[in-house]
C-alpha positions as a Markdown table, in Angstrom:
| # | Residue | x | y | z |
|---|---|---|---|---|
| 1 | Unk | 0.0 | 0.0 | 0.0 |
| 2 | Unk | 1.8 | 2.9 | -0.8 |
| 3 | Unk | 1.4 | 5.8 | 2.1 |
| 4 | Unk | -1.5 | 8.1 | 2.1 |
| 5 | Unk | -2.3 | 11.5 | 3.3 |
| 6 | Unk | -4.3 | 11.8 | 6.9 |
| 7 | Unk | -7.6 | 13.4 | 6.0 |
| 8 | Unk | -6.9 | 16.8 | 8.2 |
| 9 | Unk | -10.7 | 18.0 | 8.3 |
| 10 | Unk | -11.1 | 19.4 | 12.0 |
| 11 | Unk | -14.5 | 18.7 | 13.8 |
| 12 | Unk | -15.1 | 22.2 | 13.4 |
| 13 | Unk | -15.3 | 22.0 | 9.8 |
| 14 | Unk | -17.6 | 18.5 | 10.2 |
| 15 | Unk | -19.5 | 20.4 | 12.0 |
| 16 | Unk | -19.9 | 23.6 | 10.1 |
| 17 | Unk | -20.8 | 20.9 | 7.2 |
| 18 | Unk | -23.2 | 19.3 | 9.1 |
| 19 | Unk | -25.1 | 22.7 | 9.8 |
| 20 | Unk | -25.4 | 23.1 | 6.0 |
| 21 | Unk | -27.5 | 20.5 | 4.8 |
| 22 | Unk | -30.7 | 20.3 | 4.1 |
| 23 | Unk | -33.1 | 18.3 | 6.4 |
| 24 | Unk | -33.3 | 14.8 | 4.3 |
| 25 | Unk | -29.8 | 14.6 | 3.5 |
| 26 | Unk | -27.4 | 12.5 | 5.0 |
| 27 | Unk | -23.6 | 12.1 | 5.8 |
| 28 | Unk | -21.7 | 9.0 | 6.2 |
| 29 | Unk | -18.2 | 6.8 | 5.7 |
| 30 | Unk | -17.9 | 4.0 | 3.5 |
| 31 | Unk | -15.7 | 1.8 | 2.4 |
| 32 | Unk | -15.1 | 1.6 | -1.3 |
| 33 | Unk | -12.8 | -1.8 | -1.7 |
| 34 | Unk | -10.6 | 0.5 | -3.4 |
| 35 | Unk | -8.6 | 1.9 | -0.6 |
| 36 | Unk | -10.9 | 4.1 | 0.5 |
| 37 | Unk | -13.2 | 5.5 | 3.5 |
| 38 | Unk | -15.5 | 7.4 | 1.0 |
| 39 | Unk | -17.6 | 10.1 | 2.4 |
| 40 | Unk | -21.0 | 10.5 | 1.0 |
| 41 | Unk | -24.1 | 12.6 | 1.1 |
| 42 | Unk | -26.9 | 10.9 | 0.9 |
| 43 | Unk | -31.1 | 11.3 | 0.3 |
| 44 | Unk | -33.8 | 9.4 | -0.6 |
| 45 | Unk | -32.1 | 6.5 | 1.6 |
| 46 | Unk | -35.1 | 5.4 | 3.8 |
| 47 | Unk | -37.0 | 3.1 | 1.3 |
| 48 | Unk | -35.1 | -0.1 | 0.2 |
| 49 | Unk | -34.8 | -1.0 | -3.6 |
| 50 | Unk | -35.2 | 2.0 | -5.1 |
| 51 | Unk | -32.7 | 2.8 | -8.3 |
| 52 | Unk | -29.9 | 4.5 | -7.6 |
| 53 | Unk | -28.2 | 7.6 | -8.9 |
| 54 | Unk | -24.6 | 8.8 | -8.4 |
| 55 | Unk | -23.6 | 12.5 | -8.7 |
| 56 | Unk | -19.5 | 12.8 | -9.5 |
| 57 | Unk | -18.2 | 16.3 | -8.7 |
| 58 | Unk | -15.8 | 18.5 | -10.2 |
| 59 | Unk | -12.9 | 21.1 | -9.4 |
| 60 | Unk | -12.5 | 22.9 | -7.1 |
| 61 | Unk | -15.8 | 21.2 | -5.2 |
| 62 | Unk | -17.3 | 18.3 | -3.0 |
| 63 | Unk | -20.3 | 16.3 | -2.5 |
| 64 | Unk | -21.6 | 19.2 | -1.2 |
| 65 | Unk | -22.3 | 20.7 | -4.7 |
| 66 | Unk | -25.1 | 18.7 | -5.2 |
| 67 | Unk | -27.0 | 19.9 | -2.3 |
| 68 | Unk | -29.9 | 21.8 | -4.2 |
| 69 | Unk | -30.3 | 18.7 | -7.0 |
| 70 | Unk | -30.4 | 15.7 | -4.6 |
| 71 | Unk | -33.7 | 16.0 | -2.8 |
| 72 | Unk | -35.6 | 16.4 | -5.7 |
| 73 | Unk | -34.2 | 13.6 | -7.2 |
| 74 | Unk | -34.7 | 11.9 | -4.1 |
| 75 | Unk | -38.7 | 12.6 | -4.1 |
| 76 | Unk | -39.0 | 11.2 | -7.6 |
| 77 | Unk | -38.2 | 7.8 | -6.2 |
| 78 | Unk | -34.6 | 7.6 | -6.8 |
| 79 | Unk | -31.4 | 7.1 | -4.2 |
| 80 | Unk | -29.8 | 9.7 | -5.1 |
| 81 | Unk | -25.5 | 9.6 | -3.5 |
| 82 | Unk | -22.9 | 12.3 | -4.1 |
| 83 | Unk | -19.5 | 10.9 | -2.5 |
| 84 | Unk | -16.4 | 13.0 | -1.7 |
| 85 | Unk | -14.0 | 12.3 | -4.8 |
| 86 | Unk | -10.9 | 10.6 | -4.5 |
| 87 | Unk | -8.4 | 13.2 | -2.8 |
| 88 | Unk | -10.8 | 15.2 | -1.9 |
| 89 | Unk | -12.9 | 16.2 | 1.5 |
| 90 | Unk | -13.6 | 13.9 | 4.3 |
| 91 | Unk | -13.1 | 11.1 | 2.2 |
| 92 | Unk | -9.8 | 9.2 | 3.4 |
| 93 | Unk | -7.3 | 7.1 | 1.7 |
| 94 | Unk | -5.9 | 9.4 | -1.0 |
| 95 | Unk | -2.3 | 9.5 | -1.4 |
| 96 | Unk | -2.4 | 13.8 | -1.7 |
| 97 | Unk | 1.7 | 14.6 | -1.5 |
| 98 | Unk | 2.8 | 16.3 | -4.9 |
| 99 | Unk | 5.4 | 13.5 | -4.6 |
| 100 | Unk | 3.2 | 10.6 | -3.9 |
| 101 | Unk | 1.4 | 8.4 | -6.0 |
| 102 | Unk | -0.2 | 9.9 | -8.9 |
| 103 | Unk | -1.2 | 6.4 | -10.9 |
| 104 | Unk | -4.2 | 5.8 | -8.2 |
| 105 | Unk | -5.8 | 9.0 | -9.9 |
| 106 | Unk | -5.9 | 8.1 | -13.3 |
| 107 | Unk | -9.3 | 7.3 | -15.1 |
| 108 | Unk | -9.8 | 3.7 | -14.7 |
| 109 | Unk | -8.7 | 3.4 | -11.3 |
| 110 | Unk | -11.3 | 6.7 | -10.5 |
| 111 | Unk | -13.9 | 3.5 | -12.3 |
| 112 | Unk | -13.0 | 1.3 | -9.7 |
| 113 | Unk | -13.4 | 3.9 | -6.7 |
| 114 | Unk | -16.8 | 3.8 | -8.2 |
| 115 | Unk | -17.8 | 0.9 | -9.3 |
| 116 | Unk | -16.6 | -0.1 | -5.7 |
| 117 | Unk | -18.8 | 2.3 | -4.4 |
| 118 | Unk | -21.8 | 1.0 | -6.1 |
| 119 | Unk | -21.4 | -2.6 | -5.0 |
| 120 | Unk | -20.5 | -1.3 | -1.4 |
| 121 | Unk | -24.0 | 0.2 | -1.6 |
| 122 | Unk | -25.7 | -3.2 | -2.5 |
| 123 | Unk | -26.4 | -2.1 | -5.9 |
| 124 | Unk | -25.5 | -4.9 | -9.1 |
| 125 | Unk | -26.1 | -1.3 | -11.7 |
| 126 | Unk | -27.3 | 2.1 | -11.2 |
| 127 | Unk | -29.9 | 4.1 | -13.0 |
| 128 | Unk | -27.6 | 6.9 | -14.1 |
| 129 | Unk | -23.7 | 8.4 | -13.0 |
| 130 | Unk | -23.8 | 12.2 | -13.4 |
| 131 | Unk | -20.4 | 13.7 | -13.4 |
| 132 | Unk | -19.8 | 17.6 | -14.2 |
| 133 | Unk | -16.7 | 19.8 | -14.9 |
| 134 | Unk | -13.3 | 17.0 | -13.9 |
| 135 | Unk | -16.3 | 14.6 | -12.7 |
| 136 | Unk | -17.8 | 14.2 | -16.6 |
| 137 | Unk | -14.7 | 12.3 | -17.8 |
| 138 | Unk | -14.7 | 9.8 | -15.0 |
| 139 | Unk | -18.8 | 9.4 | -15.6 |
| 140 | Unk | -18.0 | 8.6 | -19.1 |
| 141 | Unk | -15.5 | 6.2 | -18.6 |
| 142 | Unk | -17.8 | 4.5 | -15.8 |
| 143 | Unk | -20.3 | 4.5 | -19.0 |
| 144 | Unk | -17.4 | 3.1 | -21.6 |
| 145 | Unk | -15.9 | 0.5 | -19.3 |
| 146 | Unk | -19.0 | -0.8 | -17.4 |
| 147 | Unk | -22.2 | -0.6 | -19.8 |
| 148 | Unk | -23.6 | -3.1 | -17.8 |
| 149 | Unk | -23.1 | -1.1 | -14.2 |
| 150 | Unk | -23.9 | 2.5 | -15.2 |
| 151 | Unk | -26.7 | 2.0 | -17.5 |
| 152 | Unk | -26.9 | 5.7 | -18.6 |
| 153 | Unk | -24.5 | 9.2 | -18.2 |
| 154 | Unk | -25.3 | 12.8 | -17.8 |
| 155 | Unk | -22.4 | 14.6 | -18.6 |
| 156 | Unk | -22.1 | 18.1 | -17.3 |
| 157 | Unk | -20.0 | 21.1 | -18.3 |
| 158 | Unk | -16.8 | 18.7 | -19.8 |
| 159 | Unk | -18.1 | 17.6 | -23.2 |
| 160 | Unk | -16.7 | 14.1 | -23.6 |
| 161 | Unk | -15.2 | 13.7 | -27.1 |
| 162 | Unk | -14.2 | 10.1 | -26.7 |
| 163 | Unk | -11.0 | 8.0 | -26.5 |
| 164 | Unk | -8.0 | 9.2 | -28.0 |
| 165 | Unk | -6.4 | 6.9 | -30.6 |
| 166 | Unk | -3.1 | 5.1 | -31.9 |
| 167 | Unk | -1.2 | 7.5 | -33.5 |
| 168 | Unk | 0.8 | 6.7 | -36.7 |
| 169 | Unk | 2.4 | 9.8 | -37.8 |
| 170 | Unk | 5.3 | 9.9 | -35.4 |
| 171 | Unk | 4.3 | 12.6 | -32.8 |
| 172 | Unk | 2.1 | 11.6 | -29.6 |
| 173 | Unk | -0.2 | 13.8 | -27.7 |
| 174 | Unk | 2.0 | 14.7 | -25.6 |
| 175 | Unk | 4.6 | 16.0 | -27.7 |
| 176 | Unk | 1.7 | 18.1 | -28.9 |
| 177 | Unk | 0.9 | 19.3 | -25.6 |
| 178 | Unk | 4.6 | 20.4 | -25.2 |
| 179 | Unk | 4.4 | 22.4 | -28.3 |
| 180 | Unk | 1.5 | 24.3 | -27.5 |
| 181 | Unk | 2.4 | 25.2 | -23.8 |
| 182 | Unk | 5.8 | 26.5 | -25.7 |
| 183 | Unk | 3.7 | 28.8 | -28.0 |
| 184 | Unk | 1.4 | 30.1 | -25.5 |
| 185 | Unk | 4.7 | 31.0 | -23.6 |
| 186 | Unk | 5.9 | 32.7 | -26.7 |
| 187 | Unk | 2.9 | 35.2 | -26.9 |
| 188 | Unk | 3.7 | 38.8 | -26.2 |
| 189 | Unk | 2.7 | 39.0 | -22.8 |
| 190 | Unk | 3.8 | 35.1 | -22.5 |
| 191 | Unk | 0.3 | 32.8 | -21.3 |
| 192 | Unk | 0.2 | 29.6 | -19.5 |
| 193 | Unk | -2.5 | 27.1 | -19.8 |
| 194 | Unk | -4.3 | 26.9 | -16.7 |
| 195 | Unk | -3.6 | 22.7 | -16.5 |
| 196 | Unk | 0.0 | 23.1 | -17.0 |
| 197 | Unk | -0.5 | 25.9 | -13.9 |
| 198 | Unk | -2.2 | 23.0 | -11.3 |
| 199 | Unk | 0.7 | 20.6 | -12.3 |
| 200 | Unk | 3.0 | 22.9 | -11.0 |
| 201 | Unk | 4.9 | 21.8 | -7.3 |
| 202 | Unk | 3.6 | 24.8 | -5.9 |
| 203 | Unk | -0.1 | 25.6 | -7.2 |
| 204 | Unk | -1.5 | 24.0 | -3.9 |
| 205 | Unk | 1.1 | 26.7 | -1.6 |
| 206 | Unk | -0.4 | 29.6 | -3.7 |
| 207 | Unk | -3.7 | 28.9 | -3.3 |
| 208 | Unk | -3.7 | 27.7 | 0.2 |
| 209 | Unk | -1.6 | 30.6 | 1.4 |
| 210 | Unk | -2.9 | 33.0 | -0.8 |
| 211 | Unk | -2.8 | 36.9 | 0.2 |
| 212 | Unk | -6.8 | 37.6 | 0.4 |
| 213 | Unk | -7.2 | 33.7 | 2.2 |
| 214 | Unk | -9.4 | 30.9 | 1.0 |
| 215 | Unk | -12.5 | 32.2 | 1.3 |
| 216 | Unk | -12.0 | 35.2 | -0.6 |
| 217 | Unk | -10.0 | 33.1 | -3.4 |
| 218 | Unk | -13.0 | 31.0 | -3.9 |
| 219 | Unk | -15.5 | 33.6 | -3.8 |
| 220 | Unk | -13.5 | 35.1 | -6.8 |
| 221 | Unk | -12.8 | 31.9 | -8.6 |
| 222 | Unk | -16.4 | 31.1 | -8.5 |
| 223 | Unk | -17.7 | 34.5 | -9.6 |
| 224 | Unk | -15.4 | 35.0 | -12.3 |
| 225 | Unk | -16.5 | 31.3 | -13.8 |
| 226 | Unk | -20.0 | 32.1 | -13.3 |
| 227 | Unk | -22.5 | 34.0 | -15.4 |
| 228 | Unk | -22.5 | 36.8 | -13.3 |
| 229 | Unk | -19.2 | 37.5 | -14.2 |
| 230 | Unk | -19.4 | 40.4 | -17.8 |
| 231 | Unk | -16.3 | 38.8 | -19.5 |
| 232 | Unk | -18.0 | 35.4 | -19.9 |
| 233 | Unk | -19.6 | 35.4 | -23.3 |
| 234 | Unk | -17.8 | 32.2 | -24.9 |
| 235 | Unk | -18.1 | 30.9 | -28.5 |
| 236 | Unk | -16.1 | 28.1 | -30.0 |
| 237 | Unk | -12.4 | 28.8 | -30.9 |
| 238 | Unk | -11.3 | 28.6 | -34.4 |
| 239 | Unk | -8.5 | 25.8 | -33.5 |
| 240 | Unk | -6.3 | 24.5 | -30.6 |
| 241 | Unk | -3.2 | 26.9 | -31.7 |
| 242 | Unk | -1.4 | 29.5 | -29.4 |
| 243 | Unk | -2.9 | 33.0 | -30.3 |
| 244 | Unk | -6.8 | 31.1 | -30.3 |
| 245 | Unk | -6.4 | 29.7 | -27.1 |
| 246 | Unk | -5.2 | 32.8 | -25.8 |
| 247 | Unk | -8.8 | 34.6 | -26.5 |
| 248 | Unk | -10.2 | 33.0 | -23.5 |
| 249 | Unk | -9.9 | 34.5 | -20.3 |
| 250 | Unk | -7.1 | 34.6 | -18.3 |
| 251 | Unk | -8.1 | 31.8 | -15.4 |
| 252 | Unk | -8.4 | 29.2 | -18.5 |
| 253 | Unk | -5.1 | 31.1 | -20.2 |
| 254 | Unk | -3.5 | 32.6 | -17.9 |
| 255 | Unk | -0.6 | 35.6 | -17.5 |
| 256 | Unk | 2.3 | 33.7 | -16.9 |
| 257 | Unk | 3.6 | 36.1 | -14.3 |
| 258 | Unk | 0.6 | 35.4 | -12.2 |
| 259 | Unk | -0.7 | 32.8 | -9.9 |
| 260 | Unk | -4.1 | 31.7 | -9.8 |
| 261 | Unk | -5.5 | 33.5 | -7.1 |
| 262 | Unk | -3.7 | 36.8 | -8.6 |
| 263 | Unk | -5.6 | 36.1 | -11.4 |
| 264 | Unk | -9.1 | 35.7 | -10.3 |
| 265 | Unk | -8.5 | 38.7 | -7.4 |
| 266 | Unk | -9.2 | 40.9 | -10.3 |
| 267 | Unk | -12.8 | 39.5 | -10.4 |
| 268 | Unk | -13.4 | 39.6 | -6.7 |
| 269 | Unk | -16.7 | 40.4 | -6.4 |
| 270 | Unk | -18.0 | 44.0 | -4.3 |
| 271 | Unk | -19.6 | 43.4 | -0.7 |
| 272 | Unk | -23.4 | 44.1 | -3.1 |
| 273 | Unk | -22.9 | 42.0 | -5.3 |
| 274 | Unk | -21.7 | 39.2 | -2.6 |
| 275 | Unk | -24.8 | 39.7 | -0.8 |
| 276 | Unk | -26.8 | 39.8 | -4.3 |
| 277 | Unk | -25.6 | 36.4 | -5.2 |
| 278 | Unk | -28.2 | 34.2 | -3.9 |
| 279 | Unk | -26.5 | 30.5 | -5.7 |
| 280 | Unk | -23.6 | 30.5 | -3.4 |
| 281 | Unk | -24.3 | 32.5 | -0.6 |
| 282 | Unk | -21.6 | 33.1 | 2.1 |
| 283 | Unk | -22.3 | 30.8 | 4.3 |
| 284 | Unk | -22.7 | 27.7 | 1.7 |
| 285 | Unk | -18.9 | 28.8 | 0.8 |
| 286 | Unk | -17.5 | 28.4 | 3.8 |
| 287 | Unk | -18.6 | 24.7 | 4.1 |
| 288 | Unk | -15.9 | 25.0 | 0.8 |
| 289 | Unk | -13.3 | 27.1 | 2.0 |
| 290 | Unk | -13.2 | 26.0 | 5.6 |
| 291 | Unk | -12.5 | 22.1 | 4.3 |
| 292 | Unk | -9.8 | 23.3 | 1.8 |
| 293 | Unk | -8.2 | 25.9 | 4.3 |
| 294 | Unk | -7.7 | 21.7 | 6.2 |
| 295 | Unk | -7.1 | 19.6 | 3.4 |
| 296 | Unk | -5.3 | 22.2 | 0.7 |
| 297 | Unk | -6.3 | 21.6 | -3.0 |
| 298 | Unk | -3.3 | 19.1 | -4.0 |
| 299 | Unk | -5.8 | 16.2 | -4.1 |
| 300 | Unk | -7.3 | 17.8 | -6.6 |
| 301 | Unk | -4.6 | 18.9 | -8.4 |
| 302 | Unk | -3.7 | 15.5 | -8.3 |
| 303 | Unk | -6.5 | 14.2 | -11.4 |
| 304 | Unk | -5.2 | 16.6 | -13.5 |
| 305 | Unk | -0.9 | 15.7 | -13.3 |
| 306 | Unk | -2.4 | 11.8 | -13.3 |
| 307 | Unk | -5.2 | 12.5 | -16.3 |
| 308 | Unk | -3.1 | 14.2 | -18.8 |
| 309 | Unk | 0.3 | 11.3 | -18.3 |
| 310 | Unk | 1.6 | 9.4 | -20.4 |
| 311 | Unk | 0.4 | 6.5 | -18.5 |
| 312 | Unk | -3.2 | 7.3 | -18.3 |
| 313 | Unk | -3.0 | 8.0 | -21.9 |
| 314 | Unk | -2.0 | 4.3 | -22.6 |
| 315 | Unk | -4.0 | 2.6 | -20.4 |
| 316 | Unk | -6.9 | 4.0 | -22.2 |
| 317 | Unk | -6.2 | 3.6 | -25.7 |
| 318 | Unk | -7.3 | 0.3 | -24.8 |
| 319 | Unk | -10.9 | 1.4 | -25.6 |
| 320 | Unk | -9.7 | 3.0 | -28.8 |
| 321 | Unk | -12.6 | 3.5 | -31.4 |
| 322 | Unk | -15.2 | 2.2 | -28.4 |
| 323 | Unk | -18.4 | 4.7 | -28.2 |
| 324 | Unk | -20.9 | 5.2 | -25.0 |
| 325 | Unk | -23.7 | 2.7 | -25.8 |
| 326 | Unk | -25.6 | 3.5 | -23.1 |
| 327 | Unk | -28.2 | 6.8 | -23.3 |
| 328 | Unk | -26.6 | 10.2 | -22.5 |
| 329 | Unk | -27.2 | 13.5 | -22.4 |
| 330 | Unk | -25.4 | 16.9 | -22.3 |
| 331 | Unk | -25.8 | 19.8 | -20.2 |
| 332 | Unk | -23.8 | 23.0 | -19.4 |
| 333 | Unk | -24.2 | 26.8 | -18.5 |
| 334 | Unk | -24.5 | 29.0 | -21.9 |
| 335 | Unk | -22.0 | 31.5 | -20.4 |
| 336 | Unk | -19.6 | 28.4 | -19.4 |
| 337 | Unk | -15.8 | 28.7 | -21.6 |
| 338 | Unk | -15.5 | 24.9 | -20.3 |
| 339 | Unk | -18.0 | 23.9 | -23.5 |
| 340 | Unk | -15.2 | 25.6 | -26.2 |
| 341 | Unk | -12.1 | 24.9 | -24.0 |
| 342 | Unk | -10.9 | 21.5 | -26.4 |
| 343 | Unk | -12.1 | 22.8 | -29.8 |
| 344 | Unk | -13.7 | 19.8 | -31.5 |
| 345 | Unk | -14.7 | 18.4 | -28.4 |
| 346 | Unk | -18.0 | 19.3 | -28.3 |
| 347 | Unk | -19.2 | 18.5 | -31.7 |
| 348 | Unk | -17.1 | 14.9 | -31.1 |
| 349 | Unk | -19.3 | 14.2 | -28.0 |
| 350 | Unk | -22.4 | 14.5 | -30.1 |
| 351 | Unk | -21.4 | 12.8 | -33.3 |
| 352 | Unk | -18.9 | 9.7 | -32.5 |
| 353 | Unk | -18.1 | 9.4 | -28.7 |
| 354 | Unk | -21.9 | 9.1 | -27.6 |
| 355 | Unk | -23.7 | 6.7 | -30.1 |
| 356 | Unk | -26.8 | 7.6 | -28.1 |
| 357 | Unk | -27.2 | 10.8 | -27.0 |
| 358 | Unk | -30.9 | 11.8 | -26.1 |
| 359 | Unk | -30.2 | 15.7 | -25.5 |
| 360 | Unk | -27.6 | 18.2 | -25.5 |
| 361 | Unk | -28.6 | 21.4 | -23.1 |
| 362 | Unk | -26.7 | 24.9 | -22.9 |
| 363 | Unk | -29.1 | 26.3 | -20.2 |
| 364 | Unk | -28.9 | 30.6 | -20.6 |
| 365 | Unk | -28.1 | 32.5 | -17.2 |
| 366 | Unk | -25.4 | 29.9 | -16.3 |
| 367 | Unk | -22.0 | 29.5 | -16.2 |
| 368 | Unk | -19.5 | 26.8 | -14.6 |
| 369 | Unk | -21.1 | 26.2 | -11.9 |
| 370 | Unk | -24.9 | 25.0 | -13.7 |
| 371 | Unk | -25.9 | 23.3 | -10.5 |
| 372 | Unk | -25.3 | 26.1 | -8.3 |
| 373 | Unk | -26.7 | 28.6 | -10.8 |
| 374 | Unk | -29.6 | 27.2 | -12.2 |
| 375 | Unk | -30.7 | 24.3 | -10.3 |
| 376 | Unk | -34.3 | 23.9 | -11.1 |
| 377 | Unk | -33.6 | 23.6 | -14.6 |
| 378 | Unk | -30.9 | 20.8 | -14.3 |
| 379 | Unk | -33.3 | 19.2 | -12.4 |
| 380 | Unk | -36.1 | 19.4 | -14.7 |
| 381 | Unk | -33.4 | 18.3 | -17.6 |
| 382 | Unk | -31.9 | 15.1 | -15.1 |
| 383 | Unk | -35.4 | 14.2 | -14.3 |
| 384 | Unk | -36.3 | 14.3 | -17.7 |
| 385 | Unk | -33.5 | 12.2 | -19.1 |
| 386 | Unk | -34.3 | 9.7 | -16.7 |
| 387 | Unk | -37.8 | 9.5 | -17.7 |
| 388 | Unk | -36.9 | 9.3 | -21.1 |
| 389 | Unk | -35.1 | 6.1 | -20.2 |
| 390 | Unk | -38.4 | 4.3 | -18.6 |
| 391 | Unk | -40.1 | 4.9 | -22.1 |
| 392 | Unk | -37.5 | 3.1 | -23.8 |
């Protein structure tokens, strides 16, 4: 067993969690067969043998994201669980040094933590696996490995543009990767691809000893991915070259003189608009910031040095030319860059890497954060979907 990080939450910050959830939802420990003591929240638990649905978060976020979708879910008959990702939150068992062991976060080991998850929760297959942002890979792969377990996806804000293949013309993807990160670096004023940025030894130090402190970094990060924020109005980019790249804003491309929270202190919302923003109010963030300020961020920085190796890349060219059978469906904020990030990706999704694909939602008024933003019409769209699959 290779050594792990101790899960550093205080009971303080249980506590604070514990505060924030709405009556109906629960909070417990699991273990996954994988390694780990998976948290999870919890609702629509009380009544045996109903169908289950599993909600996969993203970056920079926890099982608490899915506060505001899960009872509803819940009251249409379906047991609805959002665990703590791998690395992440109170879930414990994650190796989450920078100079640790990065293999356990790529993709098809992220498929076991689930699939182990599923049978740890009695369940032979679920109804759906919903995964948004650096959650919708590992909910596709769940779909693309295990047809049989996760009989349908939702795939939120990350389109999914399928398996990468062999390649016969002498360079790989990442010698590609390289060359790109050494144009954006050539750009008067040089850029830096936000990705290469959280590979970086010291991304987690600047962001958990940042200047204006965690709270304030998130409130900033979150706003200026939202739809709130004015300089969000994406469109697809013409190609995956230098100078196009570098027309999205600087948190996705960033100035390479600056860190992260540098960056996103420019968008720090006023103390109005703070109080104006009824999706995340203040309190709901510090269940976020008050678990990073313990844990740090390095277990989520984590999925994206093990996602984009060499080794990740390998293992799953195994599925080369292998499509999601199962239904699927698409949904992301209209004011989100994430849709446009990989040009191609998005028409890919919808044409080869999803051979059923029931509907593809970009849902105005939203931006990154969909769930938070606009969470009746996700559920309306979720709930819909998995209606559409009891016709069937």
């Amino acid at each position: 067993m290779p050594d792990v990080s101790p899960n550093t939450v205080t009971a303080t910050t249980k506590a604070n969690l514990a505060s924030q959830l709405p009556p109906g939802i629960r909070s417990r420990q699991i273990d996954n067969g994988n390694g780990l003591n998976m948290h999870i929240l919890e609702a629509g638990f009380e009544q045996p043998g109903r169908e289950c649905v599993l909600l996969l978060h993203g970056f920079p976020e926890l099982a608490y994201t899915w506060r505001k979708i899960m009872l509803p879910l819940a009251e249409a008959g379906y047991h609805v669980v959002a665990p703590d990702q791998r690395g992440y939150g109170l879930t414990e068992g994650s190796d989450t040094r920078y100079e640790g062991d990065i293999s356990q976060y790529r993709l098809l080991n992220m498929v076991r933590d689930v699939l182990g998850l599923v049978f740890a929760l009695g369940y032979k297959s679920v109804a759906a696996v919903v995964g948004r942002d650096i959650g919708s890979p590992v909910a596709a792969t769940c779909a693309l490995t295990r047809p049989d377990v996760f009989c349908s996806v939702a795939l939120m804000s990350a389109p999914y543009p399928g398996v990468s293949g062999f390649s016969f013309d002498g360079v790989n993807s990442a010698a590609k990767a390289a060359k790109v990160h050494q144009d954006l670096a050539a750009l008067t004023p040089p850029r830096l691809h936000y990705q290469r940025y959280l590979c970086m030894p010291d991304a987690n130090a600047h962001m958990l000893a940042c200047p204006q402190g965690m709270h304030d970094f998130l409130r900033a990060y979150y706003h200026m991915k939202s739809a709130d924020w004015a300089g969000n109005d994406p469109a697809p980019l013409a190609s995956a070259n230098a100078a196009d790249l570098a027309t999205m804003p600087e948190y996705y491309v960033m100035a390479m003189d600056k860190t992260m929270p540098e960056t996103v202190a420019a968008a720090m919302p006023s103390a109005r608009e703070i109080a104006a923003c009824d999706w995340l109010p203040d309190e709901e963030l510090a269940v976020y910031s008050n678990i990073f300020s313990d844990t740090g961020l390095q277990g989520g920085l984590q999925w994206y040095r093990a996602l984009g190796s060499a080794e990740n890349q390998a293992e799953m060219r195994l599925f080369a030319g292998k499509t999601i059978t199962v239904p699927s469906c698409f949904l992301a904020g209209a004011s989100d860059w994430g849709i446009y990030q990989s040009p191609g990706a998005f028409e890919a999704m919808q044409s080869r890497a999803c051979s059923d694909m029931r509907s593809c939602d970009l849902i105005p008024g939203a931006g990154h954060w969909l769930e938070l933003e606009k969470p009746q019409i996700v559920i309306e769209k979720l709930l819909g979907f998995l209606a559409s699959l009891q016709k069937a």
